[in-house]
N, C-alpha and C positions, 0 to 999 in steps of 0.2 A: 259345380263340382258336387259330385256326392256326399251323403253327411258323414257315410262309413269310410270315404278319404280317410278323411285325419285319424278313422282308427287304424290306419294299416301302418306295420313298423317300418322303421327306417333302415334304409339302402344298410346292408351289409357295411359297403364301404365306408359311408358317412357315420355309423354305431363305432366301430373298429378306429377310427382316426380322431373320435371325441373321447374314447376310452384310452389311446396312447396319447391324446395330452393332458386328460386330466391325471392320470399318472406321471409326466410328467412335470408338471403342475407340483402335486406331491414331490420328487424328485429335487425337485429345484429349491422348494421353501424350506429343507435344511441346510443349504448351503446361502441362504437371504437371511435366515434366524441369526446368525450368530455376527453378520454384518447389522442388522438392525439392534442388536441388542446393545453391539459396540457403539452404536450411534448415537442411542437414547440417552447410555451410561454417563458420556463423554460431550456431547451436546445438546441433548435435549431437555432431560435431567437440569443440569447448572443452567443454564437458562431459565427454567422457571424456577428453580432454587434462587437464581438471583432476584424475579420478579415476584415472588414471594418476598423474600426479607427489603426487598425495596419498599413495600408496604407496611413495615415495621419501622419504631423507632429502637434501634440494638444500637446501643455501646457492648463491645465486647466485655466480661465480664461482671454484666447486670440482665436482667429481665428483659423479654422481648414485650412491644408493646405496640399493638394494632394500629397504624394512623392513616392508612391508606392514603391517601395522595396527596399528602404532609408533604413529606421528601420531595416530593416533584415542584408544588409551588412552593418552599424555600428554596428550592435551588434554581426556578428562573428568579426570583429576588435577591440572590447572592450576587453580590457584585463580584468578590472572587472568584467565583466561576463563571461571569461574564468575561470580565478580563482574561481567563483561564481560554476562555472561547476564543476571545479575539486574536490572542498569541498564536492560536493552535494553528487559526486559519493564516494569519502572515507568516506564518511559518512553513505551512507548508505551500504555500505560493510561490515561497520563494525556494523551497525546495524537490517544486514540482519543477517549473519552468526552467529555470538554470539548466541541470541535468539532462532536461530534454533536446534545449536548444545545442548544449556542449554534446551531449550524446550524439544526435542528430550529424553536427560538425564531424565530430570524430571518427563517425561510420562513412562518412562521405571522403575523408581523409586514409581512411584504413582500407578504403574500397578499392583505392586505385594501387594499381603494381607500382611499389618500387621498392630498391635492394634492400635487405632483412623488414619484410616488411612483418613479417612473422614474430621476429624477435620484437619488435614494438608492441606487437600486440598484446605481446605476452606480457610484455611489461606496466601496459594501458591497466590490462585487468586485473594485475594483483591485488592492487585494492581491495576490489569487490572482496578477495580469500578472508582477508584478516574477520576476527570479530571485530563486535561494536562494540564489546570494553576495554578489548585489546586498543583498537583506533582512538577510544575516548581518552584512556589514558596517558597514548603515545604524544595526544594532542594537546592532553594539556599540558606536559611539561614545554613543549612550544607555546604554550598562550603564554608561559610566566611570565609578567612585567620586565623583570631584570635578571632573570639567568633563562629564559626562553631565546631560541634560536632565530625567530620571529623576528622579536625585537633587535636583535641585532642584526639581520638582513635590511631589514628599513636603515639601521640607520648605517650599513656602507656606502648606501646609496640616499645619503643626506632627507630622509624622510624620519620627524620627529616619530617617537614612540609612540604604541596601541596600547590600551587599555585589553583590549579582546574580550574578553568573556568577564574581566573583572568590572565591567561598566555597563548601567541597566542601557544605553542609547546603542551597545556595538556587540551585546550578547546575542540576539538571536541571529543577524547575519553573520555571527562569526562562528556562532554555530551550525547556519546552515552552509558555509565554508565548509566544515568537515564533512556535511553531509552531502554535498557534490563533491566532494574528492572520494567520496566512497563508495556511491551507487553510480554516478555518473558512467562507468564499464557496463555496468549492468543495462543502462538503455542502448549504449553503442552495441552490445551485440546481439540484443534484438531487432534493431536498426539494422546492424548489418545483415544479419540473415534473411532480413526482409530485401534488402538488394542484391543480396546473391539468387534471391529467385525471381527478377524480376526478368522480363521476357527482352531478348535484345532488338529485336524488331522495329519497333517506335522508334528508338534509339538510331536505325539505320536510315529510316522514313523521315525523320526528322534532320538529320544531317544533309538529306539529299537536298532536302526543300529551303537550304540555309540554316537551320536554326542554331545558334549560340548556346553554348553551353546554360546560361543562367536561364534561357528561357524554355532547356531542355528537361531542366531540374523544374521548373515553375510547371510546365505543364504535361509532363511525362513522370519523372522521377517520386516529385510529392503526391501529385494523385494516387499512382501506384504505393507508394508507402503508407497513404493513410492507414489503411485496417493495422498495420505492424506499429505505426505510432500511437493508435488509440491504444493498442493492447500494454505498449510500455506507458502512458498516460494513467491508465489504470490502479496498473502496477505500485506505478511512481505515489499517487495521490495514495491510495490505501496505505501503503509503508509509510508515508511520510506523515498520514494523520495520525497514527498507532505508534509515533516516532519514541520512544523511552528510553532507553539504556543508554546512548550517547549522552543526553540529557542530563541526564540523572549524576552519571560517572561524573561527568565534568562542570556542573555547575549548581545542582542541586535543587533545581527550581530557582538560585540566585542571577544575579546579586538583588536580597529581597524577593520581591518574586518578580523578578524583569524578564524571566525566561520557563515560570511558571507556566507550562501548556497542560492541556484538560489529564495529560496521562500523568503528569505529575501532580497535576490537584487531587487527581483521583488517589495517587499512593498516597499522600498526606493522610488524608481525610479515614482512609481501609487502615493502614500500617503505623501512623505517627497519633492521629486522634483517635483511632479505632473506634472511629462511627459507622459499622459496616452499615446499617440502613442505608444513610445517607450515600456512602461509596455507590451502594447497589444503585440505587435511582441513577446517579452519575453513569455508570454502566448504560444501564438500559438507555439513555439520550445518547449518550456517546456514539452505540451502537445503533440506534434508528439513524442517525447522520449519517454514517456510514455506509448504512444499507441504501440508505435516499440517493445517497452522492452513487456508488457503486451503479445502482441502480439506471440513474441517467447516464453514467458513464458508459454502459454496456448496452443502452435504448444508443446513444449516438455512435456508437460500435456497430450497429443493426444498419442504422444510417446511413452510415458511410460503404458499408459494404453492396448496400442495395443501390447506391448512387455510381 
């Protein structure tokens, strides 16, 4: 190629079509400005506002004071917030799985036609409507000992009385009781939307060649639903690690701390002890867990979908 090539200008057309996008290029970046600005404001900002004062040792109304990664090893040395951990995660195990498996049920129940099948529905989901102070409250005046409704349903039916939430051995499953009666709608209609669009075909193919219902669901029906149950899986795990306000309203972190999970140690520590340092660093763990877990949750999301 000649050397005076590269000096000759470029195609009319090709000049013309780099000049209308870098205008609008310009064009665009006022209407990204005022989304990023929101973003920074609102997340990005308090994020490292938190990771800054994690490095600090602040009690609210005293001196801040440098200790850089102080906070982090106290608190994998605190046994309270070991304990804090371990609750979190029986906790939400048992209010991942339940949900999912009753959810699961429920959509496979609600899938098939029969008369007001509508009206059940609608009845499945109220739940989900209420808030979580509204429920927490409702719930515990059914936990009471001796004027809870609870307790006297057991005993029409000659079963000695529950403690419930008033005792450290029956607080967190009775806890996580209210919390499958409350999201539990919430996986059935993910669940079910996921079988409204499943394809009827295999279903007919399947039928021809014999197959039984159980083994239509085992090799047709749950394949086909996996991607729709990881996405409620997700769901489920996230809410139920972040689990707070139920918690809170109705036991306090008690009896003692038998139902003390990380979001409640975390309020102690910010709101009761006003060691926000300390709070912060709890933040930041809290949220790397989360991000790790989310994380493989959303890598075996990829998985499933590619399989």
């Amino acid at each position: 190629m000649p050397d005076d090539a590269a000096a000759l200008p470029a195609p009319r057309g090709l000049s013309d079509a780099a000049t209308r996008r870098r205008n609008y290029a310009r064009r665009y970046a006022w209407f990204v400005v005022p989304a990023a600005v929101v973003v920074v404001s609102v997340i990005v900002f308090p994020w490292l506002f938190t990771l800054y004062v994690s490095a600090h040792d602040w009690h609210l109304g005293s001196a801040r004071r440098f200790v850089g990664f102080d906070n982090y090893v106290k608190l994998f040395g605190d046994a309270r917030f070991g304990w804090a951990m371990a609750r979190t995660l029986y906790y939400t195990l048992l209010a991942v799985v339940l949900p999912m498996v009753l959810g699961i049920a429920a959509a496979l129940a609600f899938h098939r036609k029969f008369p007001l099948r509508g009206l059940a529905r609608t009845v499945f989901i109220l739940p989900m409507m209420a808030t979580p102070v509204a429920v927490a409250l409702v719930w515990t005046l059914m936990f009471h000992p001796q004027l809870g409704v609870l307790n006297w349903l057991l005993a029409q039916v000659g079963i000695p009385p529950s403690m419930w939430v008033y005792a450290a051995d029956s607080v967190i499953p009775t806890l996580v009781m209210v919390e499958v009666w409350h999201w539990t709608p919430l996986v059935m209609l993910l669940i079910l939307g996921g079988l409204a669009s499943l394809p009827v075909d295999p279903y007919e193919a399947a039928k021809i060649d014999g197959a039984n219902a159980w083994q239509s669901f085992r090799h047709i029906t749950l394949p086909l639903l996996m991607p729709f149950i990881v996405v409620a899986l997700i769901i489920r795990t996230i809410d139920a690690l972040k689990a707070f306000d139920t918690i809170y309203v109705i036991t306090q972190g008690g009896p003692g701390q038998a139902s003390e999970t990380i979001n409640i140690f975390l309020y102690l520590q910010a709101f009761a002890f006003y060691n926000v340092g300390y709070a912060s660093a709890v933040v930041v763990v809290f949220f790397a867990i989360i991000l790790a877990l989310a994380a493989l949750l959303l890598w075996t999301r990829e998985r499933v979908k590619q399989t």
